[in-house]
N, C-alpha and C positions, 0 to 999 in steps of 0.2 A: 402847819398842816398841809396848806396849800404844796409849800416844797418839798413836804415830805411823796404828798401825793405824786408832783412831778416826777418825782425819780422813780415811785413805783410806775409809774408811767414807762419812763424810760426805760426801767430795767425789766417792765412785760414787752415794752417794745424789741430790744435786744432777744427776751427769750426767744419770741416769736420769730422774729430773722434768724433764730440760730436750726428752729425746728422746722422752719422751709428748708434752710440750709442743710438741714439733714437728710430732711426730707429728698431733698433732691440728689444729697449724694448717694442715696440708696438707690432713688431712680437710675441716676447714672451706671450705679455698680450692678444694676438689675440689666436695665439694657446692655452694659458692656457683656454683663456674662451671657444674655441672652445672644448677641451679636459672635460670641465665642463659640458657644454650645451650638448656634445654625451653622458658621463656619465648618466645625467640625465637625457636623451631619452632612453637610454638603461634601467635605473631603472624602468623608466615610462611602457615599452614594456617588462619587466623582463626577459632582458638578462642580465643575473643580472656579468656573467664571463665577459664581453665588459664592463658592469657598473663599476667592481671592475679596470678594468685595466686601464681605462677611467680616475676614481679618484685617482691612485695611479700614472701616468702620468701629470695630474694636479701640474703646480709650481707655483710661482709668489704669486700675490694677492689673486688670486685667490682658492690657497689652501687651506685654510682653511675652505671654504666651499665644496672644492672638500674632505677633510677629513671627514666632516659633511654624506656628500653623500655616503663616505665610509662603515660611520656606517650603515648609514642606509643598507646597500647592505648586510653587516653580519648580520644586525638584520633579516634580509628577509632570511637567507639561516640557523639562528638557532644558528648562532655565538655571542652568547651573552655576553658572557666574553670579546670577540675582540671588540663587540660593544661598552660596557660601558667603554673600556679602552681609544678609540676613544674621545667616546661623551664627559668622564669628564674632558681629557684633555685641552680639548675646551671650558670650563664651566669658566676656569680661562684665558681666551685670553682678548688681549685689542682690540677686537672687541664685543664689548656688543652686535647689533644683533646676530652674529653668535652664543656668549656665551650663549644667551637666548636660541635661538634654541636647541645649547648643551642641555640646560637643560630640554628643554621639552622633547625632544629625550632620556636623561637620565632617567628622572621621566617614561617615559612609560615601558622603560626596567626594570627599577626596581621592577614597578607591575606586569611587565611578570614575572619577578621572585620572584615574594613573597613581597618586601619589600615594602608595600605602607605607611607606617609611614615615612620611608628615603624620599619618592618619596614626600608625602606630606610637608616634612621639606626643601628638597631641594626647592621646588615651594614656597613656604612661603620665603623664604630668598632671590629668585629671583625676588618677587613681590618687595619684599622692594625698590628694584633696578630700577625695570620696574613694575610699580602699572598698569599703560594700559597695559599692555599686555594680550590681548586675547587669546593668546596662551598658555601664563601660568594660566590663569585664567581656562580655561579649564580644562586643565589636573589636577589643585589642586581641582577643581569641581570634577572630576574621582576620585582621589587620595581618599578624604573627602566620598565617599560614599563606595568608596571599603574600607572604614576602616567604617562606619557604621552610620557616622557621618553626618544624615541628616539635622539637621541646618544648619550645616554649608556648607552644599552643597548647599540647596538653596538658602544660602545666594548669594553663587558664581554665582548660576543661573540665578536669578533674576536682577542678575547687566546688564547681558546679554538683555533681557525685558526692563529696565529700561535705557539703551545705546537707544536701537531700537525705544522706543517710542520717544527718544528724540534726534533722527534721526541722532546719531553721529556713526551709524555703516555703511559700505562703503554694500550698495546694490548691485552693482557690482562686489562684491569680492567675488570670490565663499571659499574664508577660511575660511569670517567673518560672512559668510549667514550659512557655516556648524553649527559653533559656535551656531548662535544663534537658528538652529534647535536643536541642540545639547543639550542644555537650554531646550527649547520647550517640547523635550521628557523626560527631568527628571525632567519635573515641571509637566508631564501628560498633555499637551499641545498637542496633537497627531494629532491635523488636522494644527496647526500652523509646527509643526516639517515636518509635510509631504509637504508643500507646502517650506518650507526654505531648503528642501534636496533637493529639484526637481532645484530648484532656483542653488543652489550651482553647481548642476551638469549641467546644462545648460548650468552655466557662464565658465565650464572648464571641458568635457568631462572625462577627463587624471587625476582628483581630486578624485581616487579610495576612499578612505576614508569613502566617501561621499555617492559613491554611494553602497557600502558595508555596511554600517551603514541603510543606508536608508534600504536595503532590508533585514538587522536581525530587524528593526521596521513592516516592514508587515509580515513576520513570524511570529513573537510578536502577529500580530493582524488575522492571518489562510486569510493572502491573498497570496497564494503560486506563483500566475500567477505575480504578481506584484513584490515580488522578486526572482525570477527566470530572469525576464526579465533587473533587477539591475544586478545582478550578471552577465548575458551573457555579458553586456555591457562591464562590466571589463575583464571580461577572452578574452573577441573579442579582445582587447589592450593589456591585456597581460596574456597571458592563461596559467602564473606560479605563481598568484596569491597565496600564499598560503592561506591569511584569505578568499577569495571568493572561491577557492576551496574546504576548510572547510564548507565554511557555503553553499555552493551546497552540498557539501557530508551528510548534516544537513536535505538540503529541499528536499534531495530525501529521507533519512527513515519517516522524517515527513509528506510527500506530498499521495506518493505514496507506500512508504514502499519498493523503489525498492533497496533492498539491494547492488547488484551487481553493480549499477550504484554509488553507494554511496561509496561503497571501494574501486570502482575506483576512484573517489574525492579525497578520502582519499590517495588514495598512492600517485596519483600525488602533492598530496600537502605534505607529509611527504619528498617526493623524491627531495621535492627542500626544505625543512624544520624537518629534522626528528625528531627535539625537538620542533616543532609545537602544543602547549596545546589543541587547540580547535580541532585540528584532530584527535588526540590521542585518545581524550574526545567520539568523533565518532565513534572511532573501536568499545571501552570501551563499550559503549550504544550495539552494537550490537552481542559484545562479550553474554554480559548478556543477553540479550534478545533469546541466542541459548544456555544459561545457561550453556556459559563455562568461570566455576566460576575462576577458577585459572587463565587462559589468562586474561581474564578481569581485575583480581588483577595486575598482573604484566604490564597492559597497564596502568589502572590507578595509580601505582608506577613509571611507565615511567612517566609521564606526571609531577608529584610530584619530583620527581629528576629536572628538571627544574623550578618548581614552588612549593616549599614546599607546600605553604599556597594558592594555586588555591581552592579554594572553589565550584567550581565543581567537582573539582578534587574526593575531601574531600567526596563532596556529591554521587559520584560516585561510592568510594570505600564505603561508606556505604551504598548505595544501594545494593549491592552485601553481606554485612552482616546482613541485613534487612531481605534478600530473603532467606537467609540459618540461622534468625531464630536468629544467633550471636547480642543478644541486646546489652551485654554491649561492644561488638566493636563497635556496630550501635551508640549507645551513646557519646562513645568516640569519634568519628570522629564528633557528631552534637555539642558538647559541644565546641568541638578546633573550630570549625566553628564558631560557635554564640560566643563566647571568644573575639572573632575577629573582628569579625562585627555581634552586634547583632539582625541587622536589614535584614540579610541575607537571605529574606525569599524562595529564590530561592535554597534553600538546600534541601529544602523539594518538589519542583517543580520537581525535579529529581526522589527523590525516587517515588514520583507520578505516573509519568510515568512507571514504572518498576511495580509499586501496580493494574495499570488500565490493563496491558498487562497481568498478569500473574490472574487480574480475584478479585482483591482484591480487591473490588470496596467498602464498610464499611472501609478500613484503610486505603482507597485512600482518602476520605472525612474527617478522621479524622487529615491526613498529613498535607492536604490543611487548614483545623483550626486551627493548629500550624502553617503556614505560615501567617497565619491572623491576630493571637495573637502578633508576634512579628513585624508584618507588617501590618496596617491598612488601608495600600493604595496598598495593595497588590490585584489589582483586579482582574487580570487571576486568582491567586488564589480561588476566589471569584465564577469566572465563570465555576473552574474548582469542587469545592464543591455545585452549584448549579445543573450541573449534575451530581455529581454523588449521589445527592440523587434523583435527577429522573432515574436515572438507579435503584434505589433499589427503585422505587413506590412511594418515599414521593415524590409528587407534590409539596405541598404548601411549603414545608421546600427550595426544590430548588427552585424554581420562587421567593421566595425570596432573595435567595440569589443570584440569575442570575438582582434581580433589583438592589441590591446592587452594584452590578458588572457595570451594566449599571449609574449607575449616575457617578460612579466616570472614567467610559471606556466607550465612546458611539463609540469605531471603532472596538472593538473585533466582528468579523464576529461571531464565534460561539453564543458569547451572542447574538448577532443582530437576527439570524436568529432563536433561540429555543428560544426568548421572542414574537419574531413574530410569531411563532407556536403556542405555549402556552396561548397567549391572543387574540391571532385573527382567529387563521382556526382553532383549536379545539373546540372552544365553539362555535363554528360558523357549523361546519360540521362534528363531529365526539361527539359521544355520547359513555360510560362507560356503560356495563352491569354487572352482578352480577350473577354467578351462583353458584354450591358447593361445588368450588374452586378457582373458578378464577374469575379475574373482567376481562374483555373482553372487549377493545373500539374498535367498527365500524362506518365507515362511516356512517352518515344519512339514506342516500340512498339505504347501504348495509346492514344492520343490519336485517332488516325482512327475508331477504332469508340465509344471511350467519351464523347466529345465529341456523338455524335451525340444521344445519351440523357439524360447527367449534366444537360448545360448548357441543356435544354430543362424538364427534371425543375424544377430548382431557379431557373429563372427563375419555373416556377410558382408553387411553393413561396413565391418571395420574395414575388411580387404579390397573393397570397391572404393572406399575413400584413401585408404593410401595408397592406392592407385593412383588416383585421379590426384591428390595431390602432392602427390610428389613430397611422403612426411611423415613418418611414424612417430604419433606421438610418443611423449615419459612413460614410462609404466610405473607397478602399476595402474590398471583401469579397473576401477570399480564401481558396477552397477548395485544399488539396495532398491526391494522391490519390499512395500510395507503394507499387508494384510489390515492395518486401522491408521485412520485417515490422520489422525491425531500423532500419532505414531512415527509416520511420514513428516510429515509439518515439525514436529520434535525434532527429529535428527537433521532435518534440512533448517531451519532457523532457532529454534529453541524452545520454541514456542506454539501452541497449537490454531487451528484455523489459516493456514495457509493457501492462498484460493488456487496455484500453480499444479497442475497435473504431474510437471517434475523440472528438475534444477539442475542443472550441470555447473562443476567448481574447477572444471578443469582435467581432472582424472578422477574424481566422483563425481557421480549419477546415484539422485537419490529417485524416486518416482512412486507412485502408489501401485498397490499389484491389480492385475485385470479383477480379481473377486470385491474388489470395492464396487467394480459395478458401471454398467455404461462408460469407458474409455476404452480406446484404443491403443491398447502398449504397445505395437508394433509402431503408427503413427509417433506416439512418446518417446519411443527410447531413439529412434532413428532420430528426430529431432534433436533429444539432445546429446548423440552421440555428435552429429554434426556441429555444438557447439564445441566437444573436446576437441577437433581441430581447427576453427576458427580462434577458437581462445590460446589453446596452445603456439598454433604454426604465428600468432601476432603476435608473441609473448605477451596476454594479457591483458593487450592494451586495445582491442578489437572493440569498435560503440556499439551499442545495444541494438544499435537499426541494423547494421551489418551486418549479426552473427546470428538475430534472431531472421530475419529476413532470407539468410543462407540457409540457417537450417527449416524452413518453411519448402524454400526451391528443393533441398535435399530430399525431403518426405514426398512433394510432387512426383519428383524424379524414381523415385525409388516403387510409386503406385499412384496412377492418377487420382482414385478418390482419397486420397487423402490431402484435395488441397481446400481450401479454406474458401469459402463462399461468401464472399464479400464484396464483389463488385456495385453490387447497389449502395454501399456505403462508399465506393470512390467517389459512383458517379456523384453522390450527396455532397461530397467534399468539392468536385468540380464545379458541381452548376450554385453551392453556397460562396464560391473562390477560398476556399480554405485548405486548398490541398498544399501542404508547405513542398519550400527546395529541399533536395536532396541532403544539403546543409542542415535542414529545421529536424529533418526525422526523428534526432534522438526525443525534442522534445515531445512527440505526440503519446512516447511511451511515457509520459507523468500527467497524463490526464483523469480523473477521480474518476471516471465510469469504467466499468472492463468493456466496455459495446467501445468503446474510446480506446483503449488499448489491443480490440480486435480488429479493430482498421489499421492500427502501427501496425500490427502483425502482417498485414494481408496486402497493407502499400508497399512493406520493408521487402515484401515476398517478390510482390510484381514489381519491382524496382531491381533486383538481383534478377528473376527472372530475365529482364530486359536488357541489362547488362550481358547476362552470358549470351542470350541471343544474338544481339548486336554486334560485340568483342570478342568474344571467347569465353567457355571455361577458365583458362590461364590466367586471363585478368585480376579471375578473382583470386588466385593464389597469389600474385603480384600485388595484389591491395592486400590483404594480412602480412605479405613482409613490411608493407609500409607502414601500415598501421604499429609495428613491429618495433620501426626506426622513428614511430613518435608521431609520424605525420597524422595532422587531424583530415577531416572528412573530405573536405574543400580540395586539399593539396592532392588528395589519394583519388578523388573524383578526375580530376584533369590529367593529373601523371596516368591513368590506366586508359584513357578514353582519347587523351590528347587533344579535351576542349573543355572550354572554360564552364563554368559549373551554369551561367547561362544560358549559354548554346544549352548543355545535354539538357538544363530544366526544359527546356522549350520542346526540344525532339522527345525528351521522357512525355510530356504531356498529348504531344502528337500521336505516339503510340497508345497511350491511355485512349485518349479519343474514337481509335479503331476498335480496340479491345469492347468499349464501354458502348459500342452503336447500339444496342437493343435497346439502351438505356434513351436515348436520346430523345428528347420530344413527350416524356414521360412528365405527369405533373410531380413535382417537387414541394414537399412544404419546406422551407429555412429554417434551418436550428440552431444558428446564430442570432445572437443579441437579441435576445427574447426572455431573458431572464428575470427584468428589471421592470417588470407590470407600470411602475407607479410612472417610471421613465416612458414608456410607450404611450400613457393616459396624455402625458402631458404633451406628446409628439401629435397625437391624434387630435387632440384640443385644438392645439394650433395651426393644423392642419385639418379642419373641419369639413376641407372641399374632397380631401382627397381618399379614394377609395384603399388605398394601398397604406396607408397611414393608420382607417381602423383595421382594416383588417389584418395588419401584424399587430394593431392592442386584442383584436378577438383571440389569435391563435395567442402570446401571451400569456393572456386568461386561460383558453383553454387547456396550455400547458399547465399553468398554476391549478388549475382544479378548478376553478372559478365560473362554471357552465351558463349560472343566468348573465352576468356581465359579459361572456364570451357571445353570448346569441345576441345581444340590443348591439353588440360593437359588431358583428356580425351585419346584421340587418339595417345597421348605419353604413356598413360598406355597398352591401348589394342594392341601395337606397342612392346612391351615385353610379354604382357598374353593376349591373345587374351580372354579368359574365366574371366576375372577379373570384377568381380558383380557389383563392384562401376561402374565402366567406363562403362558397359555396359547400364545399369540403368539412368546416367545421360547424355549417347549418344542418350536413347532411349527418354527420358524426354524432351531434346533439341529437338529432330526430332518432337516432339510432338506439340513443340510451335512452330516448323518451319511449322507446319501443315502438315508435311511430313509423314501420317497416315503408309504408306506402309513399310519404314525404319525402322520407333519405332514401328513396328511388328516383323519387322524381328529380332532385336533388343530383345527385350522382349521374342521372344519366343528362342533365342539360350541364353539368360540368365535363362530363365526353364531348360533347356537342361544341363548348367553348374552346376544344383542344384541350384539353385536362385528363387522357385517359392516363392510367395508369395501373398496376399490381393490387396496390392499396385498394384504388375503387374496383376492381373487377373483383374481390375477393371478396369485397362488400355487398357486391351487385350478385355475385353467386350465393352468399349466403341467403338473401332476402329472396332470392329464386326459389332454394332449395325449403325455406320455410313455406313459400307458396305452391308449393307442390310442383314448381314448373321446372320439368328435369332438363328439358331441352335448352332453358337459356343460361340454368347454370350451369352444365358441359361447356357451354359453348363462352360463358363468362370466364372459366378454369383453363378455360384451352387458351387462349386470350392472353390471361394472367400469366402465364407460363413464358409466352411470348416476349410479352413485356419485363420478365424478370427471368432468365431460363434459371437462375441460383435458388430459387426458392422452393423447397419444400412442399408448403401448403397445396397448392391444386394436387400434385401428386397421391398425397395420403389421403384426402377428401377423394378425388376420385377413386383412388382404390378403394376403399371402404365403401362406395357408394358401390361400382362395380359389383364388388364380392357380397354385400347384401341383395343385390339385384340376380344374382345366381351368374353376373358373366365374369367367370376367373380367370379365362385369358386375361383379360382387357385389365382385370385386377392387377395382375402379377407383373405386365407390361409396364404400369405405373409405379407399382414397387420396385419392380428393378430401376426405374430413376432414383426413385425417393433414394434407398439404400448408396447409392453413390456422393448424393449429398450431404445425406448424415450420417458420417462414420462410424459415431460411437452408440447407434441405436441398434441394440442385439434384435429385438422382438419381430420387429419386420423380414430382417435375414432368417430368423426361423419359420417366418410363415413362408417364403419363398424354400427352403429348403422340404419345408415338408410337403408342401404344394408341391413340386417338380419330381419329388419321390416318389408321389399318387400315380403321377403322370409316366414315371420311367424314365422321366428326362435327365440321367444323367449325371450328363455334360454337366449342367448346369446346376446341379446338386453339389457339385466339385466344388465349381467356382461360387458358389454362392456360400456354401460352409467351411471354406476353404477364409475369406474374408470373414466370418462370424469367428473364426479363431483367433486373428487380429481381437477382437475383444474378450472372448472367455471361452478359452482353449481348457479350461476345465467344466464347461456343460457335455455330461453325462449323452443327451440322446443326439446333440450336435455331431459329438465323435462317431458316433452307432451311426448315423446317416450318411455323414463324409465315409465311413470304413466300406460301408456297403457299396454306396457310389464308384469308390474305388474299384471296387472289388465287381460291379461290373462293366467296367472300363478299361477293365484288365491290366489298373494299376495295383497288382497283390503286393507286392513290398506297401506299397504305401496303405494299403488296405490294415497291411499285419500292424503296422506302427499304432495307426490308427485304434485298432482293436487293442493293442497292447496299452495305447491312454488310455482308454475307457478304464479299463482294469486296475489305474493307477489312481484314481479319482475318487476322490474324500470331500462328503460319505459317501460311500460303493453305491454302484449305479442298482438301482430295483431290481433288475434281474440280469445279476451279470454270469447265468448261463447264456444270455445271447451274445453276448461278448466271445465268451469258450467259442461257442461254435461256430461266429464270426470267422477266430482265427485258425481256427480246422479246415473253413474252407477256405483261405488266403493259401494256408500251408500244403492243401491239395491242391492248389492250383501252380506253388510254385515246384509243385514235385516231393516233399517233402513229406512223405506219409507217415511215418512214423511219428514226427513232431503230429499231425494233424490228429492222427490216433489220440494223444497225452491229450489236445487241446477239447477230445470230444469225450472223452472220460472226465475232465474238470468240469464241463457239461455238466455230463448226467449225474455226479456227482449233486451237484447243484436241483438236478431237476429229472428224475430219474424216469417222469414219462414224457420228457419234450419229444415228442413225433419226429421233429427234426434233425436231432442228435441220433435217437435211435434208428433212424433212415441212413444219414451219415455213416453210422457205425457199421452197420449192415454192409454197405457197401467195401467200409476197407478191411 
């Protein structure tokens, strides 16, 4: 008994060690899968440091997919070498899903780094294994096209189609709905792909893949809002994405051109990936585009160091030997290319882009026919050679090729929307004229009145510049002038919201027509007529600072008020030291603000200006042949000038100097490196003594919107300098929006007192006058301001308006005739001056004042009726008659156009012509059978 006891002893002893021992391997399998499942929330959420520790704490059963996880975490941070040593490990385990997995995860790294034959052969041998596998089938789908090999790629595709129709593919599964989008889109299946991405992201939020794929297919198709909104999604879950941070760093140069906003993408996604190809690829793009040839090389050699054979890459770097003219390296890089995959026609999509930016629009169309040639289904391609032979005038040649495009792509919005132009509103509402030089299309509607001005305007225009440069450009030239704004932006990019006035391609000119409203077309079209010879007489190869900067001097030259009022932004750029060399130019035109790209305009102006002052006219015809023969900016600056590009920076800036003296002595706030609040807090910390230190964290804040942090960092400055200009200014700014008029006076005027005066506070100090009734100090604050700034608008229209509510109109109209020379494209003020001068008999100056309101809208009805009159007693009757003859021509008909009739009855008495006068006073009375004045007229002849 006793023995027998023993062993049930022993053998409860044994149970019991067996059911710890259980116990704890479920513990363990518990923690492991817990250790797996954080891993992979971590990956999901990219904290990719918790993912890696996550998986590398991972034991048990479990490990081997927590290893799996691991790769993946080094593939995401760039570790590719760690990666594949991972992944192939795993390719040979006696876990055949997990091996599978291995392999797909293999095969993708291998195409990140060049080897897609390996990537291909490993997926073919894994098939053997696993034939259903949709996962492998996939990626040997990828593999198969990135080597060139389109049979067999759709062979793979189509199996995908041919599962779905025969419903063995799980609906529910957002991997296998990717998949069969995935299909979808390289079979050109583009509305079935869109509705199986959406599907896929549905079924599983956290399926980044998915929704990142999805949003490089609406790029694909110029729907920027649609992926944009893919992409937030991912970055919302985990905003270290590196591929959706690329491909945002992508849809902002493509969308909006906001550069700034796109190399911030860019770093944040190198910063968590710094051998990241498709980001890399992004700097690259924008390196070239600011034609800094060497950087550019050395990014996309970066990029290449990780992926020999990236075929962007490749295309990348010959874009850059393209543009400096290097054929047979341009060659060499398209040959290894097409060697490789000869179906690659996306090699040539790159340099496209770099051909359409820099003006080359003839070698942009010819790139796109090489991508046609060895791609047949190449139909962006397609869309993108249909414009650009409507950018050079051939019609029929692009709409053809835009129909092309559309049979085989009914979702490319550019195609969609300039075949919808092209076959339905233009033949429908806009008609081609012919004069002897240009063909000319107007609106229906507009064509009788604006024909009469445009086509006289720029025949001028043409023959003073082939004068002056010694150059008739191709023919021929054609101007489009487009009645909806929408319309305009269509036919000039594809696409609607276009913020440019108008565009020149070389021998078209697209532009909006003066009835859009506030522009000046004569200003417009002279501008960019002055591009068709800059671009033309360079062959094309003329930089952005150059041609837009000429044609700015052009418009000067051709009428003073139309130059551009911006000297207060040089001086901004002077006294911040940011005004770049002559060298730096092109880049200021890729700045995200348009207040940023009106300064490129108005430096690139006064820079040419200076030029022809200094050298000649002729120089500058001598720098477009250079630019002609390849030469960059550097080379074309000394060869015209005959000194090194630091010499003329230094004398360019000594002229600036003279130009900008009103400026001088004026308070300035910094608008450099202030964007970085948290950066400033900590500069200010630690420099607790110094006034200059808060008071760039005050403005900071105060730029940020930040008002109570901006006054205590404020009040922290003037708590050490009581004189200190920043702090006072934005003490005085706050008390302003505190509505505290009495403070941000007192304010404002002990920052005059510190030498601080300036535009800004005298505008401030007028206003707070003008609220306290006290008229006298804000005249004399406005008179001041004017001083301090003569470019500025503001004092002008405030005192007119104060003026003319005070009953003195002189002194009114004295002020608007400033204002009006500054701001060119404001109709309303030139009409109050015209009718004002009318009252008075003045004229002269009825001429010249509605003479310029025509420059903006040569079709206002009483404009014409005032200029005819004017005319007509100035004893300009030809021009009175034309005059009269517009009005008549203007849709909808002027209110009563018997005064028009009788307008030109008396032009036509006056030119002798009575008989005609007779006809013009019977249409009269016709009209109006007791006008007094018609029947006075008649009477007499």
């Amino acid at each position: 008994m006793i023995m027998e006891s023993s062993k049930r002893a022993g053998s409860s002893k044994r149970i019991a060690s067996l059911v710890v021992a259980a116990a704890a391997f479920v513990a363990a399998e518990s923690g492991a899968r817990a250790d797996l499942a954080k891993g992979q929330d971590a990956l999901t959420h990219g904290d990719y440091k918790l993912a890696e520790r996550s998986f590398e704490e991972t034991t048990g059963a479990e490990a081997g997919r927590a290893r799996l996880g691991l790769a993946r975490v080094k593939q995401a941070l760039g570790d590719y070498k760690s990666a594949e040593q991972i992944a192939r490990a795993l390719t040979s385990g006696k876990d055949l899903d997990l091996a599978l997995d291995a392999s797909v995860l293999l095969a993708e790294i291998e195409r990140q780094t060049g080897r897609y034959a390996q990537a291909r052969d490993l997926l073919l041998q894994g098939l053997k294994v696993n034939p259903k596998s949709h996962a492998l089938r996939h990626a040997l789908g990828l593999s198969y096209e990135a080597l060139g090999q389109v049979s067999e790629a759709e062979a793979q595709w189509n199996l995908f189609f041919d599962e779905f129709a025969a419903q063995t593919i799980d609906l529910n599964n957002a991997e296998e709905m990717f998949y069969v989008a995935e299909a979808a889109r390289h079979l050109y299946s583009f509305e079935d792909a869109n509705e199986s991405y959406q599907e896929a992201v549905e079924i599983d939020k956290n399926f980044h893949v998915a929704n990142i794929t999805w949003a490089e297919l609406f790029m694909e198709k110029y729907a920027p809002g649609e992926a944009e909104q893919s992409l937030s999604e991912v970055l919302k879950i985990n905003p270290r994405h590196p591929d959706a941070l690329a491909d945002m760093a992508a849809l902002r140069v493509g969308e909006s051109y906001d550069i700034e906003a796109s190399l911030g993408f860019v770093d944040k996604a190198l910063k968590v990936n710094p051998k990241h190809v498709p980001a890399l690829l992004v700097r690259a793009s924008i390196e070239i585009d600011r034609n800094e040839w060497d950087k550019a090389k050395d990014t996309a050699r970066e990029a290449l160091k990780v992926n020999p054979e990236s075929y962007e890459a490749r295309a990348t770097l010959a874009t850059i030997f393209w543009l400096l003219d290097d054929m047979k390296a341009y060659e060499a890089e398209r040959d290894r290319v097409l060697k490789l995959n000869p179906h690659y026609s996306r090699f040539f999509h790159v340099v496209m882009r770099s051909a359409e930016r820099e003006h080359r629009y003839h070698a942009g169309v010819e790139l796109g026919e090489e991508a046609v040639r060895i791609n047949d289904r190449d139909y962006e391609a397609m869309q993108l050679i249909g414009s650009g032979y409507l950018r050079l005038g051939q019609e029929k040649l692009g709409i053809d090729w835009l129909r092309k495009a559309y049979r085989g792509d009914q979702f490319n919005q550019r195609t969609l929307n300039t075949l919808d132009l092209f076959e339905k509103i233009i033949p429908r509402d806009y008609e081609l004229t012919k004069s002897k030089t240009f063909n000319i299309r107007y609106h229906k509607d507009e064509r009788p009145v604006y024909e009469r001005y445009i086509t006289p305007v720029m025949e001028q225009a043409y023959a003073d510049m082939v004068k002056r440069y010694g150059f008739t450009p191709s023919s021929p030239l054609t101007i489009e002038l487009y009645q909806n704004a929408d319309h305009y932006s269509v036919r000039t990019i594809g696409l609607p919201n276009l913020g440019a006035l108008g565009v020149c391609f070389g021998q078209v000119v697209t532009a909006m027509s003066p009835s859009v409203g506030n522009l000046n077309w004569g200003m417009v079209l002279w501008h960019e007529l002055s591009h068709v010879f800059a671009i033309q007489l360079s062959d094309y190869r003329v930089p952005r600072w150059f041609t837009e900067g000429l044609s700015e001097y052009e418009t000067i030259r051709a009428r003073p008020e139309w130059r551009r009022e911006n000297d207060s932004d040089l001086w901004a750029a002077v006294a911040d030291n940011t005004l770049p060399s002559v060298t730096e130019l092109n880049y200021a035109f890729m700045k995200p603000s348009m207040q940023a790209v009106v300064v490129a305009y108005h430096l690139s102006s006064v820079t040419i200006e200076y030029i022809v002052a200094e050298y000649g006219f002729p120089k500058i015809v001598e720098a477009l042949k250079l630019f002609a023969k390849g030469k960059e900016t550097k080379e074309v600056i000394e060869a015209i000038t005959g000194k090194s590009v630091a010499t003329f920076d230094k004398e360019f800036r000594a002229h600036l100097m003279r130009r900008l003296a009103p400026y001088q002595g004026s308070f300035h706030l910094p608008g450099e490196g202030l964007d970085d609040v948290k950066a400033l807090a900590k500069i200010a910390k630690a420099n607790a003594g110094s006034a200059e230190a808060q008071a760039r964290l005050a403005l900071g804040q105060f730029y940020a919107g930040e008002a109570e942090a901006a006054a205590e960092a404020a009040d922290a400055a003037l708590k050490i300098d009581p004189g200190n200009g920043i702090a006072l200014f934005i003490s005085a700014e706050l008390a302003m929006q505190a509505r505290d008029a009495k403070k941000a006076k007192s304010l404002y005027e002990e920052l005059i007192r510190q030498g601080g005066d300036s535009f800004d506070v005298r505008s401030r100090l007028a206003m707070i006058a003008a609220n306290d009734k006290d008229e006298k100090a804000m005249i004399a604050h406005l008179q001041t301001a004017k001083a301090l700034d003569p470019e500025r608008s503001y004092p002008y229209q405030t005192l007119a308006d104060y003026y003319e509510s005070h009953g003195k109109t002189d002194l009114a109209l004295q002020e608007l005739e400033t204002y009006v020379m500054i701001e060119q494209m404001d109709l309303a003020p030139i009409t109050k001056l015209v009718e004002a001068y009318s009252k008075k008999s003045l004229w002269h100056k009825v001429v010249h004042y509605a003479e310029l309101g025509l420059f903006i809208d040569p079709g206002n009805g009483p404009l014409q009726l005032a200029l005819a009159q004017a005319y007509l007693k100035t004893g300009k009757n030809k021009e009175a008659l034309f005059a009269y003859d517009t009005a008549l021509l203007i849709r909808p008909q002027l209110r009563r156009p018997a005064q028009a009739h009788l307008g030109r009855a008396q032009a036509l008495l006056a030119m002798g012509d009575k008989k005609q006068a007779k006809r013009a006073v019977m249409d009269a009375l016709d009209l109006e059978p007791d006008n007094a004045d018609a029947l006075k007229l008649d009477a007499g002849l």
